[in-house]
C-alpha positions as CSV (number, residue, x, y, z in Angstrom):
1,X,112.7,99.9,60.0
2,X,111.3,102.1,62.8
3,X,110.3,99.8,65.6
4,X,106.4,101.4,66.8
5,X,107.1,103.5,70.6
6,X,106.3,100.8,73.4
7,X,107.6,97.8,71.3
8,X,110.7,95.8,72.4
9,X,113.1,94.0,69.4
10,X,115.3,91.9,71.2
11,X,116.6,91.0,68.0
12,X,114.1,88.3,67.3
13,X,110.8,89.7,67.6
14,X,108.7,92.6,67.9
15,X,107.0,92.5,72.0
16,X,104.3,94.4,73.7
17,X,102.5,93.7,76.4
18,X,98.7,95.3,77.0
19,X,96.9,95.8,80.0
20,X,93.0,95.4,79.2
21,X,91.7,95.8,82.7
22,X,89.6,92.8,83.1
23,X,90.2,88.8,81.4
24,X,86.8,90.0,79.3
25,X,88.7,93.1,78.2
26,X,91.7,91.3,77.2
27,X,89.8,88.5,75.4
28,X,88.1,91.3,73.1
29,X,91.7,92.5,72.7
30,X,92.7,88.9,71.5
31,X,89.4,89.0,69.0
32,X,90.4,92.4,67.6
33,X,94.3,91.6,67.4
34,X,93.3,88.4,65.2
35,X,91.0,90.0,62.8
36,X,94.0,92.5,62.2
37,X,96.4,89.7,61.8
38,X,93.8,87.5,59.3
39,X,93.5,90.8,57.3
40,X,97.3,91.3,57.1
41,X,97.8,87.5,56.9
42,X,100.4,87.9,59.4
43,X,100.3,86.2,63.0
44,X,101.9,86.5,66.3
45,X,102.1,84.6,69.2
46,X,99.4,85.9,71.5
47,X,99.6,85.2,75.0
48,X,97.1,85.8,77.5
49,X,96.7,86.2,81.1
50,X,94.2,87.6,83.2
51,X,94.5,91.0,82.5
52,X,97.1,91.4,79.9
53,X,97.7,90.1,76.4
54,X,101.4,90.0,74.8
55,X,102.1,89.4,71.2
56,X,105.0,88.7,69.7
57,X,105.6,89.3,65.9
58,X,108.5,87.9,63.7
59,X,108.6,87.2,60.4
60,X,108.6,82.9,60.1
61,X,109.7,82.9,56.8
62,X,113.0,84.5,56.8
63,X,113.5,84.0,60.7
64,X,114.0,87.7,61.5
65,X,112.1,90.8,62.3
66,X,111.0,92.9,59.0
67,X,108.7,95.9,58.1
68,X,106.1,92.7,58.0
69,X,106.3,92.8,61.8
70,X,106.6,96.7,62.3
71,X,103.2,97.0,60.1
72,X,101.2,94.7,62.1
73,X,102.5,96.3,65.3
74,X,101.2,99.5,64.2
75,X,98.0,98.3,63.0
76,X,97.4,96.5,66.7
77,X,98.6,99.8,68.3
78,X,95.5,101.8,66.9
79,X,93.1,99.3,67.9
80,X,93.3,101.5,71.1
């Protein structure tokens, strides 16, 4: 599996923080990254502060990091 440039895998999940600028930019983010995630039926852990959102993808079921993970990253990674 090909971890997606800018993600972390510290062995147990997939991580990338996002700088959106503003909380109002990063809340859109948030929006976007779920609609991506209900289509995939797939979620991360989202955090949020001010500026920046991280998520955090691992696969629940089998406890580990798969090409589940890798997908979604990608797909959140072309939101822009």
């Amino acid at each position: 599996m090909d971890v997606p440039s800018g993600w972390t895998n510290d062995g147990q999940a997939l991580e990338r923080t996002f700088d959106r600028g503003s909380f109002n930019g990063a809340i859109a983010f948030v929006n976007q990254v779920a609609a991506v995630a209900n289509r995939l039926d797939h979620h991360p852990d989202i955090a949020l502060s001010w500026n920046e959102v991280t998520i955090r993808t691992w696969s629940h079921d089998v406890d580990a990091v798969t090409e589940r993970d890798a997908a979604l990253a990608r797909e959140i990674d072309a939101l822009g």
